[in-house]
TIKOL-999081 format. One line per field, with one value per residue (C-alpha): x, y, z; residue number from 1. Coordinates in steps of 0.05 Angstrom, whole numbers, always signed. Each point is the difference from the previous one (the first is absolute). Layout:
BEGIN
xx: (X:...)
yy: (Y:...)
zz: (Z:...)
resi: (NUM:...)
END
This chain:
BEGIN
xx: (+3023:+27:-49:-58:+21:+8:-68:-43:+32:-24:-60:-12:+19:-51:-51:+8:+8:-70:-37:+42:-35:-60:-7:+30:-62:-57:+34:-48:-68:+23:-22:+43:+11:+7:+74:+23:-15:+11:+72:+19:-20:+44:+53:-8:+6:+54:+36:-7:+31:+55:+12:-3:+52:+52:-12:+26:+68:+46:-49:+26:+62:-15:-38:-73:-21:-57:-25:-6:-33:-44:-21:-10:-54:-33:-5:-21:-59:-25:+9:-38:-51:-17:-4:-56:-36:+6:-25:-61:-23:+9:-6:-19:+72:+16:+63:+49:-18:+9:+70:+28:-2:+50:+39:+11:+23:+47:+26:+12:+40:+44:+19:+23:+42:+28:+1)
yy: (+2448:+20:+62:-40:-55:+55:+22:-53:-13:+68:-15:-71:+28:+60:-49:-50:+72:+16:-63:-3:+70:-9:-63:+39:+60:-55:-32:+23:-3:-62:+38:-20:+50:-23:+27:-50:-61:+41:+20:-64:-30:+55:-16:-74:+24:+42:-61:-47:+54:+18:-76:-4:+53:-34:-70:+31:-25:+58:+56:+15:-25:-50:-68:-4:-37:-38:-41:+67:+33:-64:+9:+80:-14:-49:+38:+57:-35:-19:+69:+19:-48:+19:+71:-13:-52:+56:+53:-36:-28:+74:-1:-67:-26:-62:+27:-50:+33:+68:-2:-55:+67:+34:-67:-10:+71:-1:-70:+17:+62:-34:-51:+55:+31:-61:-59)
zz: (+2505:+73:-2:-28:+55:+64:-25:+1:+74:+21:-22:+26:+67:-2:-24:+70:+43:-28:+11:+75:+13:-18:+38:+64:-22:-2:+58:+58:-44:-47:-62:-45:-59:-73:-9:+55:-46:-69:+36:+18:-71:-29:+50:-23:-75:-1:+38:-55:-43:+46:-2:-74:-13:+49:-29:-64:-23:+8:+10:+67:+39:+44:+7:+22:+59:-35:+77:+29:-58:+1:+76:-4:-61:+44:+63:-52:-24:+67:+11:-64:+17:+70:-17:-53:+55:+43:-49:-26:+82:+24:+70:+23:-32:+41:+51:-31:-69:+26:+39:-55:-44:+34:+20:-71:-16:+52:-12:-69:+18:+50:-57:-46:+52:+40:-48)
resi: (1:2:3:4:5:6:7:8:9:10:11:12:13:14:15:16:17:18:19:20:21:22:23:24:25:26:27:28:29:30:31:32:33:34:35:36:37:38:39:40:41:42:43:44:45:46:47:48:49:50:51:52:53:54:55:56:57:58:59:60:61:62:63:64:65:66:67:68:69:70:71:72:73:74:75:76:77:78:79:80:81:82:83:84:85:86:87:88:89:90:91:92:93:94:95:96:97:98:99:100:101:102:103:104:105:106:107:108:109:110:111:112:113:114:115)
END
């Protein structure tokens, strides 16, 4: 369960790097590309999983902290959300749109590390 668990976390990681780089790519011509809103739906996918696993009883040592798991899949769905805006406007995404993307990503990050 610890490799399944160190996995997915790899994974959800690579997933927010991806849609962080492609928004820094499209960042001069705000052109969004499709893998920034399909990476941060993955991201946002493989979070609910990694949040399932801990929730499990005895699966893996430790208890989960359910308000910060809570406020990381809400600033992931904004971030989810924005992305796709941002993919289906191209480039006449609203600026609040555009640099809420990254906002989120980074937001979402810091709460892993910090909180």
């Amino acid at each position: 369960m610890s490799f399944l668990f160190s996995l997915l976390v790899v994974l959800h990681l690579i997933c927010w790097a991806v849609a962080l780089g492609t928004w820094v790519a499209a960042a001069r011509t705000r052109q969004p590309n499709k893998g920034m809103a399909h990476a941060t739906a993955g991201a946002v996918v493989i979070g609910v999983l990694l949040a399932a696993l801990v929730s499990i009883p005895g699966a893996l040592p430790g208890d989960p902290n359910h308000m910060k798991l809570g406020i990381k899949l809400l600033i992931g769905v904004v971030a989810v959300v924005l992305a796709y805006i941002a993919n289906k406007k191209g480039p006449e995404t609203s600026s609040a749109v555009w640099f809420g993307i990254p906002t989120a990503i980074v937001a979402n990050v810091i709460i892993a590390v910090f909180v």
